[in-house]
C-alpha positions in Angstrom: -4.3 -7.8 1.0 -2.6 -11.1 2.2 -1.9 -10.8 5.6 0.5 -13.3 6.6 3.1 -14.1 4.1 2.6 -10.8 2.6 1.4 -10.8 -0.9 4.9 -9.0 -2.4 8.1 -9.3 -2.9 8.5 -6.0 -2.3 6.9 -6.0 0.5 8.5 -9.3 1.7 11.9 -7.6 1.1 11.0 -4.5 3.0 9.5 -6.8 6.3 12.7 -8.8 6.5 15.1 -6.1 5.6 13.4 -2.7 7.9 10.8 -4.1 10.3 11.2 -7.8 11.0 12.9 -8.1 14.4 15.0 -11.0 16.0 15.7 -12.5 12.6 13.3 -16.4 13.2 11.8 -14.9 16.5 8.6 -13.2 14.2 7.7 -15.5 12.0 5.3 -13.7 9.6 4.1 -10.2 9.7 1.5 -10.8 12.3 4.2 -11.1 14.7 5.5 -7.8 14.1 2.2 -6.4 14.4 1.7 -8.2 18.0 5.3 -6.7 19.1 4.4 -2.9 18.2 0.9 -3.3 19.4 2.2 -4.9 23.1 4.9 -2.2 23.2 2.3 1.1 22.6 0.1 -0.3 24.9 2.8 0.0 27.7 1.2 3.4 29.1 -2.3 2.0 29.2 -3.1 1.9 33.3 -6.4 -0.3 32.5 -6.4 -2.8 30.4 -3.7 -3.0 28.8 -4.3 -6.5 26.8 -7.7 -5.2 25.9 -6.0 -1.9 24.4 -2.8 -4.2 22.7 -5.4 -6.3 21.2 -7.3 -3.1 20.0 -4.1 -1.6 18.8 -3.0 -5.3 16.9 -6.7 -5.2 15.5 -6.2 -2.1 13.5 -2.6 -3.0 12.0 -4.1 -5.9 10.5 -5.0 -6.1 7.0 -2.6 -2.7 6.7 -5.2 -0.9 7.5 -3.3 1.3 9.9 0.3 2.2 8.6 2.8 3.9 11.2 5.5 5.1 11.1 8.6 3.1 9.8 10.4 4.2 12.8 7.8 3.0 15.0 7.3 -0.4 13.5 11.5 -0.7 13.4 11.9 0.1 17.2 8.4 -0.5 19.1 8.9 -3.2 21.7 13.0 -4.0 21.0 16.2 -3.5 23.1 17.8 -1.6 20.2 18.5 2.3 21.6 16.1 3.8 18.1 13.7 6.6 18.6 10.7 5.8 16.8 9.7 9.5 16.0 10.3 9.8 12.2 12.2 13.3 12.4 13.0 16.5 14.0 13.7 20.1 13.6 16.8 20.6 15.4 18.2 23.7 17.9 18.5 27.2 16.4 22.3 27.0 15.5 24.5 29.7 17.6 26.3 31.7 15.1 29.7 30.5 16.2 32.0 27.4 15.9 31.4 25.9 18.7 27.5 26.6 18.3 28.0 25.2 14.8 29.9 22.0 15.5 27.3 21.5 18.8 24.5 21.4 16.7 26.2 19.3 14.2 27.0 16.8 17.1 23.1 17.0 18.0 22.1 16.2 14.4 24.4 13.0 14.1 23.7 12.1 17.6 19.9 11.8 15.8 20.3 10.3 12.8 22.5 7.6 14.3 19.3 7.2 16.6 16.9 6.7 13.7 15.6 10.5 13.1 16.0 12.7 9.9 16.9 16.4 10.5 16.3 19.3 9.8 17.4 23.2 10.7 17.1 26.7 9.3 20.4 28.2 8.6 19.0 31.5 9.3 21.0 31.9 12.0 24.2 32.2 10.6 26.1 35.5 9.5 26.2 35.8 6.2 29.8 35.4 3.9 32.4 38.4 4.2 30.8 39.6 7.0 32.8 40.1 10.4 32.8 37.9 13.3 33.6 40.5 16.1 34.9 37.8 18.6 37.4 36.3 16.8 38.4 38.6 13.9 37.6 36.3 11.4 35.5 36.6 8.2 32.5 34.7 8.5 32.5 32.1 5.5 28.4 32.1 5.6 25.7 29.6 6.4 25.9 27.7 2.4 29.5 26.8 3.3 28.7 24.3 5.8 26.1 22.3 4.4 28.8 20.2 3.1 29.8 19.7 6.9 26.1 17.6 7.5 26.1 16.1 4.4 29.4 14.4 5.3 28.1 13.2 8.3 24.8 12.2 6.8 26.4 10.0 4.7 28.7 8.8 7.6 26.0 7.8 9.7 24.3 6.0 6.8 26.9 3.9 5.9 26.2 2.3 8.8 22.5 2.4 8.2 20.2 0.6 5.5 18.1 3.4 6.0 18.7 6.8 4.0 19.6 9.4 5.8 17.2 12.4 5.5 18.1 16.2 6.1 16.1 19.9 5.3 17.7 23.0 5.3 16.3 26.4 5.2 17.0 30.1 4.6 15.2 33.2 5.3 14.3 35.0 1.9 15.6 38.0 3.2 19.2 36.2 4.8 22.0 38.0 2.4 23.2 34.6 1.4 20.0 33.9 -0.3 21.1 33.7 -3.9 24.1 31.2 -2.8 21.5 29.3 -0.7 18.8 28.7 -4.0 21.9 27.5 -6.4 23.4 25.2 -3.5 22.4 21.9 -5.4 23.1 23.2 -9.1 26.1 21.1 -9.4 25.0 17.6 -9.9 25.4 15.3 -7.1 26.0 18.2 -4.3 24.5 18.2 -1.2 22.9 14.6 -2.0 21.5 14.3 1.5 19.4 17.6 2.0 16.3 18.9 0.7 16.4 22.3 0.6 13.5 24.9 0.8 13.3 28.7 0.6 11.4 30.1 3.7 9.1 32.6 1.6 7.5 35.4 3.3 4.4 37.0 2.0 6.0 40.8 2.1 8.6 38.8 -0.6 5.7 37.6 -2.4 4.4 41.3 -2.8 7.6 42.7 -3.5 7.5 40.3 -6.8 3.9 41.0 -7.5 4.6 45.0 -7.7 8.4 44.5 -9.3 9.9 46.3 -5.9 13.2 45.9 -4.2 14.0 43.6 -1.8 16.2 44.3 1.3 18.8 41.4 2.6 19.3 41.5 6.3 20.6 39.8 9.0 20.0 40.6 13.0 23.7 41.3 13.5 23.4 44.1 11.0 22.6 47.8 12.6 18.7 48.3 12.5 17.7 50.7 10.1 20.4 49.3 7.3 20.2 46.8 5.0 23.0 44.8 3.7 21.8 45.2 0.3 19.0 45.7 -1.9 17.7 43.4 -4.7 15.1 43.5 -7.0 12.3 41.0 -5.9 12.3 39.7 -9.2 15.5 38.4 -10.4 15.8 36.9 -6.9 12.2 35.2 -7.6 13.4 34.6 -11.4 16.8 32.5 -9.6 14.5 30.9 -7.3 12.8 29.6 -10.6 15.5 28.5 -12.6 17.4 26.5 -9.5 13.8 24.7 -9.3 13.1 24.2 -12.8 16.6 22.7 -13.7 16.7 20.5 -9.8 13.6 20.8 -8.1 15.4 22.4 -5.3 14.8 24.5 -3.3 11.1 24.3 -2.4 9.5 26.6 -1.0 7.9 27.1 2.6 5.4 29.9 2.8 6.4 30.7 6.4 4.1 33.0 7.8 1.1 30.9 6.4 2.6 28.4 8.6 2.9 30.6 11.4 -0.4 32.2 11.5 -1.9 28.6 10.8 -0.3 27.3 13.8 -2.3 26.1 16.5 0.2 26.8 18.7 1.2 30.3 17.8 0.8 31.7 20.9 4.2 30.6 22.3 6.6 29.2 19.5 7.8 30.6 16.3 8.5 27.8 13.6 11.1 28.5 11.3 11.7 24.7 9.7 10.4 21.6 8.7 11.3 17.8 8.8 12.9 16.7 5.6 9.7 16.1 3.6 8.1 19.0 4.3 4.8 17.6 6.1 5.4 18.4 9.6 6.7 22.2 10.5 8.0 22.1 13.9 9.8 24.9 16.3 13.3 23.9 17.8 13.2 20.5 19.1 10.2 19.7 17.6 9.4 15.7 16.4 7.3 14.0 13.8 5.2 11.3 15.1 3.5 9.6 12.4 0.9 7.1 11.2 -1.5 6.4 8.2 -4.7 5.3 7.4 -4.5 3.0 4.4 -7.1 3.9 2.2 -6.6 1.4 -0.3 -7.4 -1.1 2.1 -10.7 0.5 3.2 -12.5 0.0 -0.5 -14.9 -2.7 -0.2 -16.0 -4.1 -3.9 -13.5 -2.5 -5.6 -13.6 -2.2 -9.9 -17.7 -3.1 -10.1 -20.8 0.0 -9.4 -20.9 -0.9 -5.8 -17.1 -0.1 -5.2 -17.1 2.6 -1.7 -14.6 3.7 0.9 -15.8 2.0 4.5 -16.1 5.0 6.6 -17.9 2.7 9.3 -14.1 1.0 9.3 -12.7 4.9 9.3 -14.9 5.9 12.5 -13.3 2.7 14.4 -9.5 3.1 13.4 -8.9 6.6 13.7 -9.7 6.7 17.5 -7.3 3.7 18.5 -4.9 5.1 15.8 -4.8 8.6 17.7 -4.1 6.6 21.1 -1.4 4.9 19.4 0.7 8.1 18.2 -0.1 9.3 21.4 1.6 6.3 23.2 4.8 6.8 21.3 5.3 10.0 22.7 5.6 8.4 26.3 7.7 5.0 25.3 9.6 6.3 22.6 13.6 6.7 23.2 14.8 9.9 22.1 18.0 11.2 21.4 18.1 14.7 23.5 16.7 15.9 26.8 15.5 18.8 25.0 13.9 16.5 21.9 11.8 14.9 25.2 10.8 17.7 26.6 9.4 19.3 23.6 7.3 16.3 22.0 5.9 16.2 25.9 4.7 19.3 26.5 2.6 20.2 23.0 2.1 16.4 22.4 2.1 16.9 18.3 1.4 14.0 16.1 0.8 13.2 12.3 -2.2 11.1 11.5 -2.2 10.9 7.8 -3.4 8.7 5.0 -1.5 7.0 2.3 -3.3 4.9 -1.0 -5.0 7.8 -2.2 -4.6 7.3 -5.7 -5.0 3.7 -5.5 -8.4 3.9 -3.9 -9.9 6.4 -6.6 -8.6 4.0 -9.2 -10.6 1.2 -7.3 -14.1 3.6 -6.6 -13.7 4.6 -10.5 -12.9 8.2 -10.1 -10.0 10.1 -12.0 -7.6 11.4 -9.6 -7.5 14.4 -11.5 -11.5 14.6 -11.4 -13.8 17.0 -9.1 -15.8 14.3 -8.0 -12.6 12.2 -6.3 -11.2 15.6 -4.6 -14.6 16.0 -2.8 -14.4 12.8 -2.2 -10.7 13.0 -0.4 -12.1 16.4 1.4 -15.1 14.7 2.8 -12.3 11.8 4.1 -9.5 14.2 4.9 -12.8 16.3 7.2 -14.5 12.6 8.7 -10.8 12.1 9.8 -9.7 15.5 11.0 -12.8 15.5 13.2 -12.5 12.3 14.8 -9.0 12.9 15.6 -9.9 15.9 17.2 -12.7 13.8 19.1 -10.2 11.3 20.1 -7.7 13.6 21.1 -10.2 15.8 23.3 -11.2 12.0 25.0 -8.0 11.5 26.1 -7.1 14.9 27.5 -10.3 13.9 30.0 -9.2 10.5 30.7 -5.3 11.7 30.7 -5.1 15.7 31.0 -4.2 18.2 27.9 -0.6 18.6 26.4 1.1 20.9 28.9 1.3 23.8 26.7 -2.6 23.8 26.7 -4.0 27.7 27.1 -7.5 27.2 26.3 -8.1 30.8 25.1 -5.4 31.2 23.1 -5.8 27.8 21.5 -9.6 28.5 20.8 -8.2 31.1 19.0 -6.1 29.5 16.4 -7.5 29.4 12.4 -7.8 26.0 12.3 -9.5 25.3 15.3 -12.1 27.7 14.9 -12.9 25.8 11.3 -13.9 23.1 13.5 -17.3 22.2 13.6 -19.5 24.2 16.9 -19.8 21.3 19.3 -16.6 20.1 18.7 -14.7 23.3 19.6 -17.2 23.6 22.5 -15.9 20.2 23.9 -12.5 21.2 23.5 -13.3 24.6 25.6 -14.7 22.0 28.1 -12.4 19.1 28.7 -8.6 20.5 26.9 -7.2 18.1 24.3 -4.4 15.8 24.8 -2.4 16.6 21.7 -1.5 20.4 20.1 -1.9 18.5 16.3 -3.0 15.7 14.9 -2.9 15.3 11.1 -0.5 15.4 8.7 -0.2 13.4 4.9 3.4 12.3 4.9 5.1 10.5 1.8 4.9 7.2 3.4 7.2 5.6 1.1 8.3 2.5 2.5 5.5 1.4 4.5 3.5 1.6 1.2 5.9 -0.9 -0.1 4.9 -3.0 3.0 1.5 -2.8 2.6 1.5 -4.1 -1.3 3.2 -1.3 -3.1 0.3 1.0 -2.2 0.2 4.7 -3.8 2.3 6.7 -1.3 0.6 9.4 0.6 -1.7 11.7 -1.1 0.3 11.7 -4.5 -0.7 10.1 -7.9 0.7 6.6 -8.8 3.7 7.0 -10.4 3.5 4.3 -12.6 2.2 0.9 -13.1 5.4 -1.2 -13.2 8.6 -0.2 -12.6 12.0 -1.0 -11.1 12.1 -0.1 -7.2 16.0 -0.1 -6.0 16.0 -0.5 -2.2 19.1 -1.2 0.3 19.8 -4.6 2.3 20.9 -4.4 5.9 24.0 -4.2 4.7 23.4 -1.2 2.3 23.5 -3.1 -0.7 21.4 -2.3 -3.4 18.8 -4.5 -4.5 15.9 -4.1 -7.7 12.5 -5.3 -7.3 10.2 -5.3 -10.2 6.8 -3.9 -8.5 3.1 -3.2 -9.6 0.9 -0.8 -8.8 -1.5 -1.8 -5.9 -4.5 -1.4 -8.0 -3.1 -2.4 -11.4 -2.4 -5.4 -9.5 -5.8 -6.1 -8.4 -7.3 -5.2 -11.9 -5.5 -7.5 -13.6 -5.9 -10.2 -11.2 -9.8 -9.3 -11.8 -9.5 -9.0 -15.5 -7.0 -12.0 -15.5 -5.2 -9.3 -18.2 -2.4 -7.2 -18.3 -4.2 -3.9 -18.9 -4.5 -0.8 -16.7 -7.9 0.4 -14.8 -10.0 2.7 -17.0 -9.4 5.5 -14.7 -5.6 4.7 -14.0 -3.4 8.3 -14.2 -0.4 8.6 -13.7 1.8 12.0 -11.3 3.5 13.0 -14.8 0.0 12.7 -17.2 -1.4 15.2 -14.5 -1.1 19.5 -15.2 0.6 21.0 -11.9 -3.3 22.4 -11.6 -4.4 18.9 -11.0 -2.2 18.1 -8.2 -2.6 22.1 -6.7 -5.9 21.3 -6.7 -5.6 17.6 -4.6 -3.3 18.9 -2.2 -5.8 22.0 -1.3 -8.4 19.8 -0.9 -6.8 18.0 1.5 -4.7 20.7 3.0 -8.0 22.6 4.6 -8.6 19.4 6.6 -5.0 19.4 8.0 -3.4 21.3 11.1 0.1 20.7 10.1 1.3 20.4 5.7 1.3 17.8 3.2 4.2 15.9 1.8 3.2 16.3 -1.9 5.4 16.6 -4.9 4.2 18.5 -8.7 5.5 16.7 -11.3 6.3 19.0 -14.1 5.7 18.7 -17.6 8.5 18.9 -20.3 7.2 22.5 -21.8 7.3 24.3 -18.5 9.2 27.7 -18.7 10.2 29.6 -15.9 7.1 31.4 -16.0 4.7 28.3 -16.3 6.6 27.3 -12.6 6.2 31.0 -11.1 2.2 30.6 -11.6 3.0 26.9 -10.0 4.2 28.7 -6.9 1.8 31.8 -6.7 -1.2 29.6 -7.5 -0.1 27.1 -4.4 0.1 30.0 -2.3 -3.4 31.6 -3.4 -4.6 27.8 -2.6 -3.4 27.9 0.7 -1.3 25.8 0.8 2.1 25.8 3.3 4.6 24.9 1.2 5.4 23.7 -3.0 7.7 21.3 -4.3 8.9 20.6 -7.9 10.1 17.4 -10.1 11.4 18.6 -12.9 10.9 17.2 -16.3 14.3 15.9 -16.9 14.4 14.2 -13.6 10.9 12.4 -14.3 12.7 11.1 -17.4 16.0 10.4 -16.0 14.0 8.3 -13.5 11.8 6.1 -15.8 14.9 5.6 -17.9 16.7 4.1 -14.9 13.6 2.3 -14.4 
């Protein structure tokens, strides 16, 4: 990958336009890097120019990716956080709880930070609102209010705004919650997702009733009683026709949580990768993977893990910097990310780096392969992060027995939990595959994330400073790279597309990957033109038998209203 006049015009486009600071004052991309390296080396008490050298080291060559918020704000004047997102407050079920929260989440976004917030909370519509006499018009009724001011503070904004909303399974608004986006062009700022619950999931399986609730309502009484069943069956058709909502299988993510012992998660950031409790931030970085394949297209092609075991340490000190020079934009934001020290190392070019090792992304042989990396990265992130807490202290929230405790820590190897019994570790998570969309444009037009490529040329539409629209022609990394190897305009032997792939195929990626990460995966299922509503139900159940924390759906029509456009 060229390093300093970047080899794109994408990615040219996306330097000058997201990440390039002071106009003339960085003059090529190696600039930048030297700017978000000097400012995340700010905390380091001893040698501080050995560790911003370290930290430049790593950027180079787009090796390490993080986050576009970090590489926007590191080391400016401008008042950004460079956490990605946040899961907001719980919202007090009343107007001035409502509009306060509101005021939090634009405070945010104007700050740099997509939202999101579970809309549990709120009473549901008809029901009485003892204070004030009034009937409560229910939580669906004012999404419309943040999606106005999403789209406020965006038009200020190159970047798009980013928003998730959830509802309980059980909330008695649920059916007006799963058909919020059937009109088109509602709600064009919010994913939403359905916060399953595995008693729901049961209540389908044996065709049982479901009881509605809400806390206000007398225990012992149910607002009403639906069959499981047609409330699954609407779930299905709102996905199948939109791709919204998703779902979140909530108390997978709940028992999964290292951190179960003294938060309760109920939302996640607005891609779905990192569930957080109240207040909780995404801090988030990526190995590039496609830059790690030495001898690409020829029978020696392999993934440098020598260059793996050297970047994920400095990467995990890097994430762990942000946290302590970061601006954020509430006292209570701070004082969360501080005391459980989450962050989101991740990996992005995925599909790019199969295509250069030779192995179909849909093959056995390349999900071992991302396991065995997802597992070599997991492990020294743990390593790194247990280093630190010895040269720095644990995350606040540290209880050693409870944390021990926790699913995913005991699937740790033995002497690894034994060190983290012995000497804490700095950070309550470490790893999470986020859709990495734009920084894959900056790094070449890399696969994003952990999802297939989605196709080998095509039109990418992206906003100026001044939130103009602009269209790029682009290439696939890899298709790139063969071609410039086959001096031909052909596509790799094993190049795949997301929408040539059965929902199995990518089920089966994202579990792979998913048993090597503490937090979720950002990961989308393309679906094929002859899926039925029942084809998508055994899309759901089998991502739930897979253990995975959370499904989301492309519909057909939207794949083909998308390469149209394209």
């Amino acid at each position: 990958m060229q390093e300093q006049g970047l080899a794109t015009e994408i990615a040219r486009l996306v330097w000058a336009q997201r990440y390039r600071h002071g106009g003339s004052a960085e003059a090529d991309i190696g600039a930048t890097w030297r700017r978000v390296a000097h400012a995340l080396a700010a905390p380091e008490r001893v040698d501080r120019q050995g560790w911003a050298a370290r930290f430049e080291a790593v950027l180079r060559g787009f090796r390490f990716l993080p986050g576009g918020r970090i590489l926007a704000a590191a080391g400016t004047p401008r008042r950004l956080t460079m956490l990605n997102c946040f899961v907001m407050g719980e919202i007090e079920d009343s107007i001035p709880g409502i509009f306060q929260a509101l005021r939090e989440g634009a405070v945010t976004m104007q700050q740099g930070g997509g939202v999101g917030y579970d809309f549990s909370s709120l009473r549901p519509r008809g029901s009485k609102a003892v204070s004030a006499g009034a009937i409560a018009s229910g939580p669906v009724s004012f999404l419309p209010l943040w999606d106005a001011m999403c789209a406020t503070i965006q038009s200020d904004n190159a970047r798009r705004g980013a928003m998730m909303g959830t509802l309980r399974c059980d909330h008695p608004d649920v059916a007006r919650f799963i058909t919020a986006k059937a009109e088109p062009g509602a709600l064009p700022h919010f994913n939403l997702s359905l916060l399953i619950s595995d008693a729901f999931l049961r209540a389908v399986a044996e065709d049982g009733p479901w009881q509605l609730r809400f806390p206000a309502i007398p225990p012992g009484r149910a607002a009403r009683e639906v069959r499981a069943r047609d409330l699954w069956g609407a779930f299905l058709r709102a996905a199948l026709a939109t791709g919204e909502p998703g779902a979140l299988f909530i108390d997978r993510i709940n028992d999964m949580n290292n951190l179960r012992y003294c938060e309760t998660i109920s939302a996640a950031n607005p891609c779905g990768e990192v569930p957080l409790p109240p207040f909780g931030a995404c801090d988030l970085g990526a190995l590039n993977l496609a830059a790690l394949v030495r001898e690409p297209f020829t029978p020696a092609a392999r993934l440098d893990v020598d260059d793996i075991d050297q970047i994920v340490p400095v990467a995990v000190r890097m994430l762990d910097n942000v946290l302590d020079v970061t601006h954020y934009p509430l006292p209570a934001q701070r004082a969360e990310a501080r005391a459980k020290r989450r962050i989101g190392l991740g990996i992005t070019g995925l599909a790019d780096a199969l295509i250069m090792l030779g192995l179909p992304y849909d093959s056995e042989p390349a999900r071992r392969l991302a396991a065995a990396t997802m597992a070599r990265i997991s492990h020294l992130a743990y390593r790194a992060s247990v280093a630190l807490s010895r040269e720095r202290g644990p995350f606040p929230a540290w209880r050693r027995d409870a944390y021990l405790a926790a699913p995913f820590i005991q699937a740790l190897p033995a002497r690894l939990r034994d060190d983290i019994a012995r000497h804490g570790i700095r950070n309550s998570h470490l790893l999470a595959i986020a859709p990495t969309g734009t920084i894959s444009l900056l790094a070449g037009n890399v696969s994003s994330g952990a999802e297939p490529v989605f196709a080998a040329d095509a039109a990418r539409a992206i906003l100026d400073v001044l939130g103009r629209r602009q269209t790029v022609d682009v290439v696939d990394h890899a298709v790139a790279l063969w071609r410039a190897r086959t001096k031909g305009a052909g596509l790799p032997p094993t190049f795949i597309t997301a929408q040539q792939l059965p929902g199995a195929a990518h089920l089966a990626m994202q579990a792979a990957l998913q048993a090597h990460v503490d937090q979720a995966i950002s990961k989308t299922i393309n679906l094929a033109p002859g899926v039925d509503e029942a084809g998508l139900g055994q899309i759901f159940l089998r991502a739930h038998e897979l253990g995975l924390k959370g499904c989301t759906v492309f519909p057909a029509a939207a794949v083909r209203a998308v390469i149209t456009a394209l």
